[in-house]
DRENLUM-216465 format. One record per atom (N, C-alpha, C): residue number from 1; x, y, z; residue in three letters; atom name. Coordinates in nm, 3 decimals, always signed. Last residue first. Example, Ala and Ser with C-alpha at 12.3 -4.5 7.8 and 13.67 -1.06 7.14 Angstrom:
// residues 2
2,+1.285,-0.225,+0.708,SER,N
2,+1.367,-0.106,+0.714,SER,CA
2,+1.290,+0.003,+0.787,SER,C
1,+1.319,-0.569,+0.780,ALA,N
1,+1.230,-0.450,+0.780,ALA,CA
1,+1.320,-0.330,+0.780,ALA,C
END
This chain:
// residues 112
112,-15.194,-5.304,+6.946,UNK,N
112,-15.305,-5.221,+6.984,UNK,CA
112,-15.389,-5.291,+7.075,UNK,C
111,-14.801,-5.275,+6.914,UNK,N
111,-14.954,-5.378,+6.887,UNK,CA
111,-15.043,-5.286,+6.907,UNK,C
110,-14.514,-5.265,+6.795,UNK,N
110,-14.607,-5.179,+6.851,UNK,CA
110,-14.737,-5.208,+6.820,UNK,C
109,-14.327,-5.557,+6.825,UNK,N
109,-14.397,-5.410,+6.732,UNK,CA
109,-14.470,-5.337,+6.856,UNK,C
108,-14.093,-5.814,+6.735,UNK,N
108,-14.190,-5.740,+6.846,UNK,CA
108,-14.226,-5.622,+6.757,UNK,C
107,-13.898,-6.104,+6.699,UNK,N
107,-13.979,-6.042,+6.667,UNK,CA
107,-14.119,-5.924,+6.752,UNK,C
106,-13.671,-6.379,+6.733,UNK,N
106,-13.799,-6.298,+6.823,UNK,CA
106,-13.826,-6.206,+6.730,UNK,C
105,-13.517,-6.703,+6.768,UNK,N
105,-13.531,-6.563,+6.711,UNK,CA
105,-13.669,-6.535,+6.789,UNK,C
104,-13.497,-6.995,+6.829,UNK,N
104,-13.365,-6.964,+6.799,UNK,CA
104,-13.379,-6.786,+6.755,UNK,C
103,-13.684,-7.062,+6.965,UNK,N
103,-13.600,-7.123,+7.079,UNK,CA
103,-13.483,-6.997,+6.955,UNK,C
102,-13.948,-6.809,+6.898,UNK,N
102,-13.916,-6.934,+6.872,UNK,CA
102,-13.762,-6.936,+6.968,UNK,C
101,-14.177,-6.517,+6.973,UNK,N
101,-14.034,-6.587,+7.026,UNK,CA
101,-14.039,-6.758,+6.951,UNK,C
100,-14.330,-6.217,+6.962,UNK,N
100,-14.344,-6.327,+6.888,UNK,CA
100,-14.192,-6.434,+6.914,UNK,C
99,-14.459,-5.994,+7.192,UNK,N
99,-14.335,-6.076,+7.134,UNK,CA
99,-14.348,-6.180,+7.090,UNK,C
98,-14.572,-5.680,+7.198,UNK,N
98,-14.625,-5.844,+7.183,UNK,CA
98,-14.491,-5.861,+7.166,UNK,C
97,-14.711,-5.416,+7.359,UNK,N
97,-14.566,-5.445,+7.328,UNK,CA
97,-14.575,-5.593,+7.306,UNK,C
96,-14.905,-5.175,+7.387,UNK,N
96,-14.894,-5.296,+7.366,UNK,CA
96,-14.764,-5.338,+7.275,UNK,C
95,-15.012,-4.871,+7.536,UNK,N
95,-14.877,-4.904,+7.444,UNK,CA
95,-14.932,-5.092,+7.467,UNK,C
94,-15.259,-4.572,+7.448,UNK,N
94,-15.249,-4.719,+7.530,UNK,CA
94,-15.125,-4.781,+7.464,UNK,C
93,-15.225,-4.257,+7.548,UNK,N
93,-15.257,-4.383,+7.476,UNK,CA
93,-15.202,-4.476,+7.539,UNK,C
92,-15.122,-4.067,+7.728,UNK,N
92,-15.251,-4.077,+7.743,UNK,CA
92,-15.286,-4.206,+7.659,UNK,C
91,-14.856,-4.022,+7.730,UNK,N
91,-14.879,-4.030,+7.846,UNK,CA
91,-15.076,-4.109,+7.828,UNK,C
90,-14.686,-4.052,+7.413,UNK,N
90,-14.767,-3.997,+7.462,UNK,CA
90,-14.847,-4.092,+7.608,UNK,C
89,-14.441,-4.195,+7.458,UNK,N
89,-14.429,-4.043,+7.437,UNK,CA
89,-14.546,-3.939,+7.477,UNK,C
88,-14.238,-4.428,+7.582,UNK,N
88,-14.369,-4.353,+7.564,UNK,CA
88,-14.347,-4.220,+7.565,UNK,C
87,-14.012,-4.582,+7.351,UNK,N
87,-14.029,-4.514,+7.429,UNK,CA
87,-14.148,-4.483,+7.469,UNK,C
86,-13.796,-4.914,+7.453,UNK,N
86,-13.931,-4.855,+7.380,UNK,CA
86,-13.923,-4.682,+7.472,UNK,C
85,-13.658,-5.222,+7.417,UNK,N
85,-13.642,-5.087,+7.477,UNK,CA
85,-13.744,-5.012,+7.374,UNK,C
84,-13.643,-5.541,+7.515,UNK,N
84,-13.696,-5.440,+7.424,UNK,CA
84,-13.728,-5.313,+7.478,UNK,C
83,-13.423,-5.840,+7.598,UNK,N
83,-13.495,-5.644,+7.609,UNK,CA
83,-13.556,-5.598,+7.489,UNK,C
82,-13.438,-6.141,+7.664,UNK,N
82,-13.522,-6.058,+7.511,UNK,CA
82,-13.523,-5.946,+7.573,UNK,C
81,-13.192,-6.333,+7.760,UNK,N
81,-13.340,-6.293,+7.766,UNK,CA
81,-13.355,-6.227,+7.688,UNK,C
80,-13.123,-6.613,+7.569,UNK,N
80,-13.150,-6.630,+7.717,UNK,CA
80,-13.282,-6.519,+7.755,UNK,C
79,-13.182,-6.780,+7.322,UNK,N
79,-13.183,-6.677,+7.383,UNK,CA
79,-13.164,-6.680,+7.507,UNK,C
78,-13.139,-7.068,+7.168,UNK,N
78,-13.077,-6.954,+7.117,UNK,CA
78,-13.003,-6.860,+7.254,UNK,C
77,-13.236,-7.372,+7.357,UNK,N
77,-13.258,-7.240,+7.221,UNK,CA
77,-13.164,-7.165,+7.260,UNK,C
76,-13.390,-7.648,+7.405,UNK,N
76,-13.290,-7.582,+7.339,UNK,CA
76,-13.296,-7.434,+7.296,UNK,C
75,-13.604,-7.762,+7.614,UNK,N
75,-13.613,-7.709,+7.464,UNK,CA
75,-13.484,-7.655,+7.485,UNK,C
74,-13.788,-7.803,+7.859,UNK,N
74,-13.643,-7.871,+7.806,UNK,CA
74,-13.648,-7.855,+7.676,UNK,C
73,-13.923,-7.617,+8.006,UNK,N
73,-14.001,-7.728,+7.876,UNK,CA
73,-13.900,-7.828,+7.817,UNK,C
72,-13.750,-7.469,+8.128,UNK,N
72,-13.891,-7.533,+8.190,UNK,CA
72,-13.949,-7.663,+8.095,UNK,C
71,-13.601,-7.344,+7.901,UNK,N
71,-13.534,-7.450,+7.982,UNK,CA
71,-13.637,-7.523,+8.083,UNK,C
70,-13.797,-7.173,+7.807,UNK,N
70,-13.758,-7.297,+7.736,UNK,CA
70,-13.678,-7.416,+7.835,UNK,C
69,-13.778,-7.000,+8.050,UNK,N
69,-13.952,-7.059,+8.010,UNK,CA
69,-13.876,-7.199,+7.866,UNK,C
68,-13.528,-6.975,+8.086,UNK,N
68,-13.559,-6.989,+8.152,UNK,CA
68,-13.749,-7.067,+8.106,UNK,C
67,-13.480,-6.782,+7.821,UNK,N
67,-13.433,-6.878,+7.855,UNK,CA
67,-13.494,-6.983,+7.945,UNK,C
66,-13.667,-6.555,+7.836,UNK,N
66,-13.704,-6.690,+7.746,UNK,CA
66,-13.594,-6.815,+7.785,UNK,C
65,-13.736,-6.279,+7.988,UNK,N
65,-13.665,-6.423,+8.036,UNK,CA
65,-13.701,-6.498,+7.952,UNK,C
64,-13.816,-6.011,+7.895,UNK,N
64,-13.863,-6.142,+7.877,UNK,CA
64,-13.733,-6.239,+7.914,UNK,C
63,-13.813,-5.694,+7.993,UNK,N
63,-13.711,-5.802,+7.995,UNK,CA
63,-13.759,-5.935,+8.023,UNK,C
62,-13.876,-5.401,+7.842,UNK,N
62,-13.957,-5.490,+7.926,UNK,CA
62,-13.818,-5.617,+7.882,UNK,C
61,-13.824,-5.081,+7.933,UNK,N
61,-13.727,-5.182,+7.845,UNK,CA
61,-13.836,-5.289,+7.920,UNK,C
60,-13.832,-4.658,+7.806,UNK,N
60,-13.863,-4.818,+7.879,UNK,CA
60,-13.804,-4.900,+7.868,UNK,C
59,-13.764,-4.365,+7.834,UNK,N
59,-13.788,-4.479,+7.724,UNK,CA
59,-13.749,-4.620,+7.861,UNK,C
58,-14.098,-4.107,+7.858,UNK,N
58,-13.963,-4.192,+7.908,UNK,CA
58,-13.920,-4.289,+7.815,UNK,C
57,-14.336,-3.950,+8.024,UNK,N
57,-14.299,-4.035,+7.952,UNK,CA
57,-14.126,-4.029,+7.945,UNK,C
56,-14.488,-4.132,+8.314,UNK,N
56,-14.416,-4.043,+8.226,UNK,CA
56,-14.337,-4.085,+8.138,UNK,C
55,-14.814,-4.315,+8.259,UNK,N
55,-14.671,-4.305,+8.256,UNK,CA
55,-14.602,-4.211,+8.270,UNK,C
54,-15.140,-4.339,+8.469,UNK,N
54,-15.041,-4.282,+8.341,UNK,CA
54,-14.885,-4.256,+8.407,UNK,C
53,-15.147,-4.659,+8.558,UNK,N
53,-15.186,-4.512,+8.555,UNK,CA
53,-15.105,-4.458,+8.487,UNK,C
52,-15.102,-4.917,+8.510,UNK,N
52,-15.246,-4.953,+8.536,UNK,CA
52,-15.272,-4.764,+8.547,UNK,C
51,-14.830,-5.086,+8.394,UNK,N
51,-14.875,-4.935,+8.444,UNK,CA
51,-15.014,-4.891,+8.396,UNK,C
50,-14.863,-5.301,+8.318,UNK,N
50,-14.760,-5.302,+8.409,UNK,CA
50,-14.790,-5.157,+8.496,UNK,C
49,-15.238,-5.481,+8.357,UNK,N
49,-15.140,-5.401,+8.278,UNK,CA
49,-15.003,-5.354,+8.382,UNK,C
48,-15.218,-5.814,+8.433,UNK,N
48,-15.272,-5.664,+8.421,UNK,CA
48,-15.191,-5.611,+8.353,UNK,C
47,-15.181,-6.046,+8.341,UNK,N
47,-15.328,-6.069,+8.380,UNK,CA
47,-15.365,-5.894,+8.420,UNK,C
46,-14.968,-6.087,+8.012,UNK,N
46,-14.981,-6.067,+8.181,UNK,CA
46,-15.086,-6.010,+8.216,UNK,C
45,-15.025,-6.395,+7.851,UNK,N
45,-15.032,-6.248,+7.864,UNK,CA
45,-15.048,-6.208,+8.019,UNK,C
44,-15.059,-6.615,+7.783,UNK,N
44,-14.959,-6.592,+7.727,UNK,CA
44,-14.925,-6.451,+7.751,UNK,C
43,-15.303,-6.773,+7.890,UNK,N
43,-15.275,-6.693,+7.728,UNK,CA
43,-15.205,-6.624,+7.676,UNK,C
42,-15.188,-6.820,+8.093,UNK,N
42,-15.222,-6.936,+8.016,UNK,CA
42,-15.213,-6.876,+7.879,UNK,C
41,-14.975,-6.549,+8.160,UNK,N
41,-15.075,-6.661,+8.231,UNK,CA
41,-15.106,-6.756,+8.124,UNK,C
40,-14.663,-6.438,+8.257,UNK,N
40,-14.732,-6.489,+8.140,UNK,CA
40,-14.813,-6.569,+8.223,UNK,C
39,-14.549,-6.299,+8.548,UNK,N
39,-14.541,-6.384,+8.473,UNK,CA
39,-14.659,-6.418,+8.359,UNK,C
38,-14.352,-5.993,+8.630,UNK,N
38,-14.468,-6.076,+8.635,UNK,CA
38,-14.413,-6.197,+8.578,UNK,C
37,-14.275,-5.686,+8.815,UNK,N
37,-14.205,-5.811,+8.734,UNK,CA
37,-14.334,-5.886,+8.766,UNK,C
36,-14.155,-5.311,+8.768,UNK,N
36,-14.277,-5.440,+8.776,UNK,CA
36,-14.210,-5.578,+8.736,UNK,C
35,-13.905,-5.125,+8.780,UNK,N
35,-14.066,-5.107,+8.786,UNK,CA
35,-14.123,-5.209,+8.859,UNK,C
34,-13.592,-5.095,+8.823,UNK,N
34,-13.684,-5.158,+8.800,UNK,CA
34,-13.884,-5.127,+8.863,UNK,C
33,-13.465,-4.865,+8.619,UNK,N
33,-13.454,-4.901,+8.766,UNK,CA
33,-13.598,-4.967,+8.718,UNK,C
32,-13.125,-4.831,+8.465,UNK,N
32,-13.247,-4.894,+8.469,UNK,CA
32,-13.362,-4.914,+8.595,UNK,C
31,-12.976,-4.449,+8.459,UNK,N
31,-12.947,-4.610,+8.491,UNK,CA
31,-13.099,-4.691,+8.463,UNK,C
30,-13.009,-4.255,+8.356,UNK,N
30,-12.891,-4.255,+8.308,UNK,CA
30,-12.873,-4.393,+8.330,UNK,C
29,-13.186,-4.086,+8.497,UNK,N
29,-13.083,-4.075,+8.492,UNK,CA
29,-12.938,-4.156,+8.447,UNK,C
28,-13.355,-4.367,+8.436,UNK,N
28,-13.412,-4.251,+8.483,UNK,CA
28,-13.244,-4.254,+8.540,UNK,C
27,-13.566,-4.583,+8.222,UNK,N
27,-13.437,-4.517,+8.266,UNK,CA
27,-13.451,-4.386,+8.324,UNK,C
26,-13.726,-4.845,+8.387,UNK,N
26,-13.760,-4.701,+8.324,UNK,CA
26,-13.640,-4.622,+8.356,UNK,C
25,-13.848,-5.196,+8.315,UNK,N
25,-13.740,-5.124,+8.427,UNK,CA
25,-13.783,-4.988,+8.298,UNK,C
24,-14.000,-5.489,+8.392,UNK,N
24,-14.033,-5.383,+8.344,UNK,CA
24,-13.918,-5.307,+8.446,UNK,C
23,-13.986,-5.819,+8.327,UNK,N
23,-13.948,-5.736,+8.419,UNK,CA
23,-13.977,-5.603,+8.331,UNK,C
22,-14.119,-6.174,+8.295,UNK,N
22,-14.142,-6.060,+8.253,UNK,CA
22,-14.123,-5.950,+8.305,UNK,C
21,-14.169,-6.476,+8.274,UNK,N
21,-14.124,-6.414,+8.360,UNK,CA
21,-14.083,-6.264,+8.264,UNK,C
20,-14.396,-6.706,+8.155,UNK,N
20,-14.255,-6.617,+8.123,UNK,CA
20,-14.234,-6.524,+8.163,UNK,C
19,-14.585,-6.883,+8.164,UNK,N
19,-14.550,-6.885,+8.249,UNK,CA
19,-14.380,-6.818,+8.269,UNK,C
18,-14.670,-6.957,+7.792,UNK,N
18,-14.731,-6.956,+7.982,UNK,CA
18,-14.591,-6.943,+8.038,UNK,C
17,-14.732,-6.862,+7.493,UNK,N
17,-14.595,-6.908,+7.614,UNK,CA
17,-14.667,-6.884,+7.728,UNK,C
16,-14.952,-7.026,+7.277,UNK,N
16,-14.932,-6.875,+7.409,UNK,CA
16,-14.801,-6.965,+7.483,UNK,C
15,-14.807,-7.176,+7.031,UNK,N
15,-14.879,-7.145,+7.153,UNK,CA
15,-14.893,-7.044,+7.198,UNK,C
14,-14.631,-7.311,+6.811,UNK,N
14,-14.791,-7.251,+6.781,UNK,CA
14,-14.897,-7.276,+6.922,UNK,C
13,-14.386,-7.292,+6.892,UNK,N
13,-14.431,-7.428,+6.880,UNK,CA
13,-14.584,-7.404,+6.858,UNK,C
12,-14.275,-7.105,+6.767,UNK,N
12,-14.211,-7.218,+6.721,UNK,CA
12,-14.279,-7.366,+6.766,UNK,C
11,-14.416,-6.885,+6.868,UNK,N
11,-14.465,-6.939,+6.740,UNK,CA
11,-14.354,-7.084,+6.697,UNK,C
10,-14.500,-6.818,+7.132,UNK,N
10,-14.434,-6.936,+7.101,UNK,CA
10,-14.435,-6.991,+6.999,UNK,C
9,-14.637,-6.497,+7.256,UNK,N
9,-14.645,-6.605,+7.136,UNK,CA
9,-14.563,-6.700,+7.103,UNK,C
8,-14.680,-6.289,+7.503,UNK,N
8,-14.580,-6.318,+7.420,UNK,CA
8,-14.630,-6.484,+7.360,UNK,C
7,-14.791,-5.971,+7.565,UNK,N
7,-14.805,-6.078,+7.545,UNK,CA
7,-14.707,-6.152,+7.497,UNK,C
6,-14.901,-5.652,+7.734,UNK,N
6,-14.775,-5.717,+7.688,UNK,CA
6,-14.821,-5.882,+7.717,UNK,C
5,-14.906,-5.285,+7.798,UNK,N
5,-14.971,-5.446,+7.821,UNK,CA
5,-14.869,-5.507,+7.733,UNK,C
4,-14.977,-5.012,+7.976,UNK,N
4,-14.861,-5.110,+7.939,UNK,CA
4,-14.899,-5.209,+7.946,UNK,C
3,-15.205,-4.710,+7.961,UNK,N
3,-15.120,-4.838,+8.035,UNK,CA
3,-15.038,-4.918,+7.917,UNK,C
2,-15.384,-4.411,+8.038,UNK,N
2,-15.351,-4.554,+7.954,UNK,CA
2,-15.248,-4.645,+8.006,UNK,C
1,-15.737,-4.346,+8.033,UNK,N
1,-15.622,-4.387,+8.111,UNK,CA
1,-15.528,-4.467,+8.021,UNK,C
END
């Protein structure tokens, strides 16, 4: 089976980001339509996967709110939110999408 997982890392302050609001949307004709929305648990990771059954495939966008998880902590920064647009291609592997975030930059890949 495969699925959509997704963490995100506070390397500016060497943590798991808790509690970062996290939207999943799948273009389909042309517009975004929204999937799933969560939040980061203690380890910084959402407690399921977004798509717990197989995907079609498609290109994606998961939408980290960082503004909002810095403005919780009263930190300054940069971003407000973080898209990352992705595609799945294959329906049957597993996709992990990490985000590495400080208040002023980000960083993401294709994890395992």
């Amino acid at each position: 089976m495969s699925c959509l997982t997704t963490h995100v890392l506070d390397i500016g302050h060497g943590v798991p980001a808790r509690g970062v609001t996290v939207a999943l949307y799948r273009l389909q004709k042309g517009e975004w339509k929204a999937i799933a929305t969560a939040a980061t648990n203690a380890d910084g990771r959402i407690d399921s996967p977004f798509l717990p059954v197989e995907p079609l495939p498609g290109e994606y966008q998961l939408v980290f709110h960082i503004g909002e998880y810095y403005a919780k902590r009263e930190v300054e920064t940069f971003l407000s939110t973080v898209p990352v647009r992705f595609v799945l291609s294959s329906p049957q592997e597993h996709y992990h999408v990490p985000l590495l975030v400080s208040p002023w930059g980000y960083q993401t890949y294709r994890g395992s």
